[in-house]
C-alpha positions in Angstrom: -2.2 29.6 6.0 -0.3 32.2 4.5 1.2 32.0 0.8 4.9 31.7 1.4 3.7 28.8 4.6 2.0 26.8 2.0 4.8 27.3 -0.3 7.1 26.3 2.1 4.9 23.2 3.0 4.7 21.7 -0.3 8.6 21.8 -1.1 9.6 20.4 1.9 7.3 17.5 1.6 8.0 17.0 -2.4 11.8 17.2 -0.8 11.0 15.0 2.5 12.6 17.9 4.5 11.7 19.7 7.6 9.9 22.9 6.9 11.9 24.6 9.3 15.1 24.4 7.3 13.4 26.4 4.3 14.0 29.8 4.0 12.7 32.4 1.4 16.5 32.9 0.4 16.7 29.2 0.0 17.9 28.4 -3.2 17.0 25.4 -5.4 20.8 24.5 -5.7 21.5 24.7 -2.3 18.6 22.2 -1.8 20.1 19.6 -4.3 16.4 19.9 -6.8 17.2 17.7 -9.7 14.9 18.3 -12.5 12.8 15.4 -11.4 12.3 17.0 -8.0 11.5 20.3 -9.6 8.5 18.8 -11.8 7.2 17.3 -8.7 7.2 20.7 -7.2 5.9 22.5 -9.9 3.2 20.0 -10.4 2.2 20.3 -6.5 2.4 24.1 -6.9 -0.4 24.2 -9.4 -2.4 21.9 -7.7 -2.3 23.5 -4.5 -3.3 26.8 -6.2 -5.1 25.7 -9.2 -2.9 27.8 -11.4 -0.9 26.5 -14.7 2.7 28.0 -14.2 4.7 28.3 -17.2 7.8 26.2 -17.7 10.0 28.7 -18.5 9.1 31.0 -15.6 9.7 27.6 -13.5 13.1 26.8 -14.4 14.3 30.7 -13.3 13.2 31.0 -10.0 16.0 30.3 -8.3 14.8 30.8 -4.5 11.9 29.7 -2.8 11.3 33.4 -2.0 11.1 33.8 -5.7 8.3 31.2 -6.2 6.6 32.6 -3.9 6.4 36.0 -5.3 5.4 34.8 -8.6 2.8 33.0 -7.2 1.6 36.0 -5.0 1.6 37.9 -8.3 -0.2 35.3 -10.4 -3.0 35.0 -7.8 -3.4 38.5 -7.5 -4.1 38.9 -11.4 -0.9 40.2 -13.1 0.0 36.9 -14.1 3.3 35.2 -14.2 6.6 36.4 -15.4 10.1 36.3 -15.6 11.6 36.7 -11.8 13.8 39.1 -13.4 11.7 40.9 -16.0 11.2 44.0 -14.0 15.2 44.3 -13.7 15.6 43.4 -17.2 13.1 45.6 -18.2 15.0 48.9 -16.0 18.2 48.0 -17.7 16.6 47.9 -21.1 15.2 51.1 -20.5 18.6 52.7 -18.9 20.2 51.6 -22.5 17.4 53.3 -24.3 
């Protein structure tokens, strides 16, 4: 099963949605996630992929799609970071 498929899977059951109404655009506030429901998430998450994902990269992905990439980035060995470093980064630079 593909990354963004398992993803998917494990919010919609820690949500007791239908899979099918998650989209990577999703975003936690559409989808009503209370902190509670976002620690049962994140715990899921790093079961499922035996990872430990930092709190404060947790509490800035905003978007399914956005977990997903920082778990596609993790588990291909660049670690976690911010999901908006790299544009934080760019406009640090810019003002350089």
């Amino acid at each position: 099963m593909e990354l963004e498929a398992r993803v998917t899977a494990i919010i919609a059951r820690e949500l007791h949605l239908d899979p099918k109404v998650l989209k990577p655009e999703s975003t936690f506030e559409e989808l009503s996630v209370d902190s509670l429901a976002g620690v049962a998430i994140l715990f899921a998450l790093e079961e499922e992929f035996h990872v430990d994902i930092p709190d404060a990269v947790v509490r800035e992905a905003k978007s399914l799609g956005q977990v997903v990439d920082l778990l596609s980035r993790s588990l291909e060995g660049r670690g976690f970071a911010r999901p908006n470093a790299s544009a934080e980064a760019e406009a640090a630079a810019v003002e350089e």
